[in-house]
DODRENDREN-872473 format. One record per residue (C-alpha): residue number from 1; z, x, y. Coordinates in steps of 0.2 Angstrom, whole numbers. Each point is the difference from the previous one (the first is absolute). Last residue first. Layout:
BEGIN
+-----+-------+-------+-------+
: pos :     z :     x :     y :
+-----+-------+-------+-------+
: NUM :     Z :     X :     Y :
...
+-----+-------+-------+-------+
END
This chain:
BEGIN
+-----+-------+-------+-------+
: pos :     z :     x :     y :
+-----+-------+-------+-------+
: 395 :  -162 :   -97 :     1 :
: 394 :   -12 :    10 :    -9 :
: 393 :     0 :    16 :     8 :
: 392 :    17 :     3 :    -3 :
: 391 :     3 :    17 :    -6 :
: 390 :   -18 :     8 :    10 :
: 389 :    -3 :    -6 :    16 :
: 388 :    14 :   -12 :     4 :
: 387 :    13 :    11 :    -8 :
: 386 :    -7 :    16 :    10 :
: 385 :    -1 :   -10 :    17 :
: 384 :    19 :    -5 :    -1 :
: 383 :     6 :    19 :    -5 :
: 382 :   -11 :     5 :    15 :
: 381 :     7 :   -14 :    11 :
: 380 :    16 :     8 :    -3 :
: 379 :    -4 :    20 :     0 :
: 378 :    -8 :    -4 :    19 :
: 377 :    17 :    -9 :     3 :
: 376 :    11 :    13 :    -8 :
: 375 :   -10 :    13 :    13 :
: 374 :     4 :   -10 :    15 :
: 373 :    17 :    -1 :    -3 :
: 372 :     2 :    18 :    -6 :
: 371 :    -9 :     4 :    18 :
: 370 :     8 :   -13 :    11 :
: 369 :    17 :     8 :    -6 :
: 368 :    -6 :    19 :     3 :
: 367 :    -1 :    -6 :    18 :
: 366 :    19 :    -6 :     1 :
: 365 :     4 :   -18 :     1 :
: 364 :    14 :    -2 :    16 :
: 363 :    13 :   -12 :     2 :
: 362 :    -3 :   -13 :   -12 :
: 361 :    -6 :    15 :   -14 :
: 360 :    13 :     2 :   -10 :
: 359 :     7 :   -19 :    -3 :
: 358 :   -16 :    -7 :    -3 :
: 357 :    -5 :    14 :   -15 :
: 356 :    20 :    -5 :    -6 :
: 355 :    -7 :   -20 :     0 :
: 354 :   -16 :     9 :    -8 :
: 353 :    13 :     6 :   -12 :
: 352 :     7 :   -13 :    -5 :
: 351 :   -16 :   -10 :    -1 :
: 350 :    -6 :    12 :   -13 :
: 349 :    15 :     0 :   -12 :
: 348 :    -8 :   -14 :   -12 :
: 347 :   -18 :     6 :     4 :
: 346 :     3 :    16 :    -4 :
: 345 :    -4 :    -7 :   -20 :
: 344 :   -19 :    -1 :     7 :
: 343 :    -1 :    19 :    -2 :
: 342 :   -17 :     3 :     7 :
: 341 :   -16 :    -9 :    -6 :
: 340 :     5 :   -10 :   -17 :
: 339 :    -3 :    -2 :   -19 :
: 338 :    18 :     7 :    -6 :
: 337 :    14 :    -6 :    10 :
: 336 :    13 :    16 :    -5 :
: 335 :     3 :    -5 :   -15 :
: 334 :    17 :     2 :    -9 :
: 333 :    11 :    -5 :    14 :
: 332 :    11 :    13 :     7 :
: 331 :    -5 :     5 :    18 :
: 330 :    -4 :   -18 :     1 :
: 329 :    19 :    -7 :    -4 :
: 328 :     4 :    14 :    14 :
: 327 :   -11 :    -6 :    17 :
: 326 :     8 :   -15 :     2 :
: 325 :    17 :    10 :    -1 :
: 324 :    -7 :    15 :    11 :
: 323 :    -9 :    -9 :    14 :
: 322 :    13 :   -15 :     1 :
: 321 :    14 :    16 :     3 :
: 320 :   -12 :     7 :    12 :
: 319 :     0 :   -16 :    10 :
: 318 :    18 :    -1 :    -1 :
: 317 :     2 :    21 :     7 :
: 316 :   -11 :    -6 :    14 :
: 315 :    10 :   -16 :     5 :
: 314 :    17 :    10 :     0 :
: 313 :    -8 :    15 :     8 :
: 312 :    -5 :    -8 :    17 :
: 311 :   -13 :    10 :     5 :
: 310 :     1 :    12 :    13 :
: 309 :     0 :    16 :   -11 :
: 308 :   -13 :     2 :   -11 :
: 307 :    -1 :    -9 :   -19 :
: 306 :   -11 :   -12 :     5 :
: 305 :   -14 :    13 :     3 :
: 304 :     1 :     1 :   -19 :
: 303 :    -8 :   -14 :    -1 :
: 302 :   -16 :     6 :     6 :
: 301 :    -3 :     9 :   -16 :
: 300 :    -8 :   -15 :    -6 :
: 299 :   -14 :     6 :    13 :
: 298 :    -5 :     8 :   -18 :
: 297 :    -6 :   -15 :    -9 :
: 296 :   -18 :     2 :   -12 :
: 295 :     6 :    20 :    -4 :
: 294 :    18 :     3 :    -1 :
: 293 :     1 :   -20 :    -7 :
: 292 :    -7 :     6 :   -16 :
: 291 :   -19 :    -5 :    -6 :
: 290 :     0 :   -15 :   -12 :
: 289 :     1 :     0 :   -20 :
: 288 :   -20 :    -4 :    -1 :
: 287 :    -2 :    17 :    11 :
: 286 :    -8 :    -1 :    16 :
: 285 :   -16 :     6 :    -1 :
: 284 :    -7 :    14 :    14 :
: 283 :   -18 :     6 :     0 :
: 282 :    -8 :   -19 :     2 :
: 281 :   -12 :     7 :    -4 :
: 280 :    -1 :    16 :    -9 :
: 279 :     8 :    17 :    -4 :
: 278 :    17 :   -10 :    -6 :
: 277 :    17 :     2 :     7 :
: 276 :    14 :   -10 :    -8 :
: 275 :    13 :    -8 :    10 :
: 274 :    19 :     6 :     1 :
: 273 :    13 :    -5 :    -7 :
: 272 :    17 :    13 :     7 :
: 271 :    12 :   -13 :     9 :
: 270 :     2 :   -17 :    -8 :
: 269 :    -8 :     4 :   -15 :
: 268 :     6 :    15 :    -2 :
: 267 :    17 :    -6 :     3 :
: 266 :    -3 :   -16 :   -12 :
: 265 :    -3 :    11 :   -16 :
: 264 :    14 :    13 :     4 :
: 263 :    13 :   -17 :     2 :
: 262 :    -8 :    -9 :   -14 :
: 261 :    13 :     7 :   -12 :
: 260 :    14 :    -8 :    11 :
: 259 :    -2 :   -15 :    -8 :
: 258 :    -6 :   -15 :     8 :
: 257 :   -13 :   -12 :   -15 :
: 256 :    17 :     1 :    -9 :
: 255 :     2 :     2 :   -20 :
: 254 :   -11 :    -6 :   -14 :
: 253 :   -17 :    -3 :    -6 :
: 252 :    -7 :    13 :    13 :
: 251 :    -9 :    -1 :    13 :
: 250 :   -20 :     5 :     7 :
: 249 :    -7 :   -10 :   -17 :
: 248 :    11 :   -12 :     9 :
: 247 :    10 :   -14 :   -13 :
: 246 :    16 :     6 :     4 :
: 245 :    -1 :     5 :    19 :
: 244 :    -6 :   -21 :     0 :
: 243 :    17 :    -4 :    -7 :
: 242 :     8 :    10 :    12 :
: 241 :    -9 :    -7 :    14 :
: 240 :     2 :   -16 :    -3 :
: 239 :    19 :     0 :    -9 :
: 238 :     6 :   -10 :    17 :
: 237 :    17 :    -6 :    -1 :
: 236 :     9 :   -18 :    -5 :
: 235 :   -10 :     0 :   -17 :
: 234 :   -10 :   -11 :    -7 :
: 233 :   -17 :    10 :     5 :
: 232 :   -10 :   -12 :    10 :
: 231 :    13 :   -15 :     7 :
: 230 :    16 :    10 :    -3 :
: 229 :    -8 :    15 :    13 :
: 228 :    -6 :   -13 :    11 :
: 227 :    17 :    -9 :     1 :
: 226 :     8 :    16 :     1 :
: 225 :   -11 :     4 :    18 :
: 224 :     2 :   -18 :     6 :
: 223 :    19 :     4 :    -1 :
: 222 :    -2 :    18 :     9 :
: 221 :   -11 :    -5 :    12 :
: 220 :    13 :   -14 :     6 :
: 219 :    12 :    11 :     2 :
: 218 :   -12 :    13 :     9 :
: 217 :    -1 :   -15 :    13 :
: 216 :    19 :    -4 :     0 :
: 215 :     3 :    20 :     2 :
: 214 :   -10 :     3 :    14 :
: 213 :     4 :   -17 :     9 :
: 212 :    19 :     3 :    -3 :
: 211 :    -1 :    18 :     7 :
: 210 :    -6 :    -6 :    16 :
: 209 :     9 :   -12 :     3 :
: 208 :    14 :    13 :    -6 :
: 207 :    -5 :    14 :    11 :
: 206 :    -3 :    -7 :    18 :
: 205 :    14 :    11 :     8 :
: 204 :   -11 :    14 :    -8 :
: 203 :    12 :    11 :   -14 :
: 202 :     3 :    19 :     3 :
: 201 :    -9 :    13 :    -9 :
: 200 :    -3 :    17 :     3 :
: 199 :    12 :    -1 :    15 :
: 198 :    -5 :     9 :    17 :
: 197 :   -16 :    -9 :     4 :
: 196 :     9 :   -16 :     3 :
: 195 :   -14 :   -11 :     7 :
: 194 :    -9 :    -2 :   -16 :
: 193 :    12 :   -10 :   -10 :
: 192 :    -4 :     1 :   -18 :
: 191 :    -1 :   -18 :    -8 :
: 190 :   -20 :    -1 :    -3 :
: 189 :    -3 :    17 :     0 :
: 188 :    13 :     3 :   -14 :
: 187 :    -5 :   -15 :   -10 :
: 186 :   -20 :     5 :    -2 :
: 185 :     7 :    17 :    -5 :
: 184 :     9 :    -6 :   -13 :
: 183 :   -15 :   -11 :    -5 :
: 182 :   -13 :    12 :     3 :
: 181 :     1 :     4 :   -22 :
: 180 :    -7 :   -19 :    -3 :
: 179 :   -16 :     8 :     7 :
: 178 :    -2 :     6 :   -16 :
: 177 :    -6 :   -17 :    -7 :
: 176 :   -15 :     0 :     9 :
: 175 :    -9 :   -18 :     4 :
: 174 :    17 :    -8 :    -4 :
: 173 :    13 :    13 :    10 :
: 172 :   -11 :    -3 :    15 :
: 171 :     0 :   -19 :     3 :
: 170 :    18 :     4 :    -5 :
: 169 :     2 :    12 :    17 :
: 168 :   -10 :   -12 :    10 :
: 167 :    14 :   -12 :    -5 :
: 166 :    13 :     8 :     2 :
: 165 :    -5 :     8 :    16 :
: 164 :    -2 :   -19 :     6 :
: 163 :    16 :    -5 :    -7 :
: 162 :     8 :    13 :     8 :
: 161 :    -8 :    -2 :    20 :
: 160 :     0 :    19 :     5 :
: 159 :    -6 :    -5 :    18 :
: 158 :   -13 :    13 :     0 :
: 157 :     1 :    18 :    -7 :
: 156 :     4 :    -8 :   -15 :
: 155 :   -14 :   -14 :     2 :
: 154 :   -11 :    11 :    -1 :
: 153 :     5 :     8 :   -15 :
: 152 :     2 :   -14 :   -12 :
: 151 :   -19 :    -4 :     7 :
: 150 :    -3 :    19 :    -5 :
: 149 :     4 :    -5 :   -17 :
: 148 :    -9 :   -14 :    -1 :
: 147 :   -16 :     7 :     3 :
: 146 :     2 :    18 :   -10 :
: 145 :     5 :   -12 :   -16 :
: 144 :   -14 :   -12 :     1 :
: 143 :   -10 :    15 :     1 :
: 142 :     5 :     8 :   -13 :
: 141 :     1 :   -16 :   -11 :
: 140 :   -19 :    -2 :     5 :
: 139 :    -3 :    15 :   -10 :
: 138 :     6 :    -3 :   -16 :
: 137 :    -7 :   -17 :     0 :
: 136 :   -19 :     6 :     6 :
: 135 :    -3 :    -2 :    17 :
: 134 :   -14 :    13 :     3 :
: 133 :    -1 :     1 :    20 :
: 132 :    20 :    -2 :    -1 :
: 131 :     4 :    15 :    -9 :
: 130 :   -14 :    12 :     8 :
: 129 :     8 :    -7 :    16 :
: 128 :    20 :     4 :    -5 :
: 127 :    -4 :    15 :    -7 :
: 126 :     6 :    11 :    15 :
: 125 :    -9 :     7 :    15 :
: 124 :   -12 :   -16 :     2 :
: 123 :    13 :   -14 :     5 :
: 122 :    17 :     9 :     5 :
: 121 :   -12 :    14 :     4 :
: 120 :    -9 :   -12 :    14 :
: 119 :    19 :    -8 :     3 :
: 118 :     4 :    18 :     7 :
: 117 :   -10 :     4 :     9 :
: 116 :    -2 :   -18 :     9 :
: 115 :    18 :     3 :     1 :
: 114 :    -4 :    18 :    12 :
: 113 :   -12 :    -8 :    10 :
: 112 :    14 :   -16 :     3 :
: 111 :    17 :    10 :     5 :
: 110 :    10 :     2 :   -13 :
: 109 :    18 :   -13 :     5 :
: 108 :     7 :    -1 :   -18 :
: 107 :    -3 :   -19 :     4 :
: 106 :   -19 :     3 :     4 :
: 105 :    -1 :    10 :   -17 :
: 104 :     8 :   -13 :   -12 :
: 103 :   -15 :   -13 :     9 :
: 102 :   -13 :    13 :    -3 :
: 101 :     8 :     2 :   -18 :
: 100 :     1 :   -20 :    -1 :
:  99 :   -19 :    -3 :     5 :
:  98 :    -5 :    15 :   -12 :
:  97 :    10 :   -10 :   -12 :
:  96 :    -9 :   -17 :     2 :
:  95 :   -14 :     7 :     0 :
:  94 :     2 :     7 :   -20 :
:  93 :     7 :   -15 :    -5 :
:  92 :   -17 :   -10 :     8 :
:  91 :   -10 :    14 :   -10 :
:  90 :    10 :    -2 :   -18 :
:  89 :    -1 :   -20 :     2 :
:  88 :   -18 :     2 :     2 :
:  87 :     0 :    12 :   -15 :
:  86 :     8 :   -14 :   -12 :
:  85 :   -17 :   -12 :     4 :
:  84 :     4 :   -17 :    -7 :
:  83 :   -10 :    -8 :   -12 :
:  82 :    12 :    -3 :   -12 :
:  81 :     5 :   -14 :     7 :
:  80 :    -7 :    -4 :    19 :
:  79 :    12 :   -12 :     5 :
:  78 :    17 :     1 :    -9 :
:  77 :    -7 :    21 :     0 :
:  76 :     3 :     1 :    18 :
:  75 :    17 :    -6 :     0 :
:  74 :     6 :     9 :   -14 :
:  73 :    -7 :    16 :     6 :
:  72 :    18 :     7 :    10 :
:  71 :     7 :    -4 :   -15 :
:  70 :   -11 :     9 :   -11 :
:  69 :     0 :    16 :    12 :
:  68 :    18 :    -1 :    -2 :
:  67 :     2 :     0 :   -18 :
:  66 :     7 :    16 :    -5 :
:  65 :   -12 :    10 :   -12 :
:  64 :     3 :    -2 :   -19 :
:  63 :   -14 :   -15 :    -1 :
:  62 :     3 :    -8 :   -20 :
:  61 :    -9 :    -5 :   -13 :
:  60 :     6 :    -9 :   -14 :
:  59 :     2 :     0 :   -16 :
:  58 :    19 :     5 :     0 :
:  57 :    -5 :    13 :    11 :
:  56 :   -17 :     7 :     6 :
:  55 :     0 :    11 :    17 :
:  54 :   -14 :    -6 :    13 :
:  53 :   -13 :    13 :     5 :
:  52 :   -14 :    -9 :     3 :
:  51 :   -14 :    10 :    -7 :
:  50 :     3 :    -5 :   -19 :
:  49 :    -4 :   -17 :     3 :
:  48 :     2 :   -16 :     9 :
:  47 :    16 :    -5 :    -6 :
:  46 :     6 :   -17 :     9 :
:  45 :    17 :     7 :     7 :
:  44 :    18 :    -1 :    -6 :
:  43 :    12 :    -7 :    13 :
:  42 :    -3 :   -18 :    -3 :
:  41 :     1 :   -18 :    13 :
:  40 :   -19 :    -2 :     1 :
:  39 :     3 :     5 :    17 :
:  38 :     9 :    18 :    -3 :
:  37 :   -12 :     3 :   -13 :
:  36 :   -16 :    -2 :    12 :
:  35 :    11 :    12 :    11 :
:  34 :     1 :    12 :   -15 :
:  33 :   -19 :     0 :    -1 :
:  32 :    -4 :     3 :    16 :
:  31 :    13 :    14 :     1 :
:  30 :    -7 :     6 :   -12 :
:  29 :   -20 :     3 :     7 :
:  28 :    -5 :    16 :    -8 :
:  27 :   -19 :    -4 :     6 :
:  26 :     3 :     2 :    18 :
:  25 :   -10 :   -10 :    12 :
:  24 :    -9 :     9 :    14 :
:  23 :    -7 :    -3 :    13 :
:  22 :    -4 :    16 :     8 :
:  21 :    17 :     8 :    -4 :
:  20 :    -1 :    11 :    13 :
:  19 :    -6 :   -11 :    13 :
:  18 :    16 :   -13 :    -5 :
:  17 :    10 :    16 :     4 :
:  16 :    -6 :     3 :    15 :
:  15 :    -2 :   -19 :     7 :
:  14 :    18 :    -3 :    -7 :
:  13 :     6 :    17 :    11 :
:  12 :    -7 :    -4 :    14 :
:  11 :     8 :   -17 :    -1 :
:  10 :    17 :     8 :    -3 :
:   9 :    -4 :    12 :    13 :
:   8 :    -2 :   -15 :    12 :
:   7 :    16 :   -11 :    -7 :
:   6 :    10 :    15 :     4 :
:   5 :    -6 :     3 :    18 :
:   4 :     8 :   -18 :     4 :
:   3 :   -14 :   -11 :     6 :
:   2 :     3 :    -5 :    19 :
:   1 :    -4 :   -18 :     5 :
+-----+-------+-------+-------+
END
């Protein structure tokens, strides 16, 4: 029997990873806790201690982040309780969507050198392997997110089943919430017929099955979404995050954790940060606040290939609308991820663009392409050996 190609870079990528993170077991263990919650039948967690970030309301203790990593836990945690590894979790995430970028690549028709290229910076180039060798809640909820949403992706270069996209698509929205932005873009790729070029949009002779299964699926999100919201806060919308924003040393006691304010602060971040050069070892420390995508991820420019003629313009021109609405709330936000390697916030508009990065390159990668790829990888398992060896060294 034939293994697809995508199961094998998955695997590669599980042993990778797993090498990486040389067993370990992350200390900021939420989503743990919260599925312990979940079984006891509560929302609020068991409060360890000052180092789990868990927001306190009305006595209480609360996890802000969206509860996918939890659900996806409970099992696991019905057997082994609170002993459960969150960063093994993190690492299978992590393979599965190498598996689905190989498998999102194949159905954009790149030829196989040019996807394993690819699927190494999908892994090494961007955060997503320093976020699953560590594990911690923030972190996992990156990759959590990257996974299902190339999953939602997959399947809309495939046989654009609704409820299937809807589903990958809330797996998504509820390990980060600013993937709640694809939506729109989500819809049009899911009803827009394909074979008639000459409209921008024109409905699929399959739309309303379609459209029915998105919708019912998201439908149902919605509900179990305002019944979460009633159950922790007492309210039909989620105050998490604002709340939090208020009680920060980094927020303020009032207003919006997105203001426009943060824009300056987050383009730095996202384009200018660069690492700190010293006149001994290591020689070069990346800064506590991350190093700017212009330096750990420049194959990103890849993308941009999208954008010449011969590729259809009404797929393109969605994929960049996902980069730019996923991308916004974190151009905005009042920290910029603080405590990481790279910008890990990319991670929301990431696997856009490597779906663009596909796109690009399927009929011809150009040299300086292997180059940038090769040099984010380098930068990548350099960011991952500098937490080991001296950030994380205990665990």
């Amino acid at each position: 029997m034939k293994i697809r190609p995508a199961y094998l870079a998955g695997l590669a990528a599980f042993v990778v990873t797993a090498i990486v993170a040389h067993g370990r077991s992350t200390p900021y263990n939420n989503f743990v806790l919260l599925a312990q919650a979940f079984l006891q039948g509560h929302a609020w967690i068991d409060w360890p201690g000052a180092y789990i970030d868990a927001l306190a309301f009305a006595g209480k203790h609360y996890v802000i982040e969206a509860p996918m990593p939890a659900v996806l836990l409970l099992p696991f945690v019905v057997i082994w309780h609170a002993a459960v590894n969150q960063t093994t979790l993190a690492i299978v995430l992590a393979a599965v969507a190498v598996g689905a970028g190989w498998e999102l690549c194949e159905r954009y028709g790149v030829p196989s050198i040019v996807t394993a290229w690819l699927c190494a910076f999908l892994l090494v180039g961007t955060d997503l392997l320093w976020c699953a060798m560590l594990g911690d809640v923030w972190f996992i909820a990156h990759v959590s997110a990257v996974c299902f949403t190339l999953l939602a992706l997959v399947e809309l270069a495939g046989k654009r089943r609704g409820w299937l996209v809807g589903l990958w698509a809330a797996c998504a929205i509820e390990s980060r919430f600013s993937l709640l932005l694809a939506l729109p873009v989500y819809k049009n790729l899911l009803l827009n017929d394909w074979e008639r070029p000459n409209k921008f949009f024109a409905l699929d002779k399959h739309w309303l099955p379609r459209w029915l299964g998105f919708a019912g699926v998201l439908l149902g999100l919605a509900l179990v979404w305002v019944w979460y919201n009633e159950v922790r806060w007492g309210t039909w919308y989620d105050i998490g995050y604002t709340a939090w924003y208020h009680q920060d040393q980094a927020g303020s006691p009032t207003g919006s954790p997105f203001q426009l304010q943060y824009f300056m602060y987050q383009l730095q971040s996202f384009f200018v940060q660069l690492p700190t050069f010293t006149g001994s070892y290591p020689w070069i420390q990346p800064e506590v606040v991350g190093v700017a995508l212009t330096w750990t991820s420049p194959a990103l420019l890849l993308a941009f290939l999208s954008l010449l003629p011969g590729n259809r313009p009404r797929e393109v021109g969605a994929l960049w609308v996902a980069v730019i609405l996923t991308a916004a709330p974190n151009f905005i936000y009042y920290v910029n991820g603080f405590a990481q390697f790279g910008m890990r916030h990319a991670l929301d508009f990431e696997p856009f663009l490597f779906a663009l990065m596909a796109i690009g390159v399927r009929r011809k990668m150009p040299v300086w392409g292997y180059v940038l790829i090769a040099y984010s990888v380098i930068v990548g398992f350099w960011g991952c050996w500098y937490w080991n060896a001296f950030v994380r060294t205990n665990n």
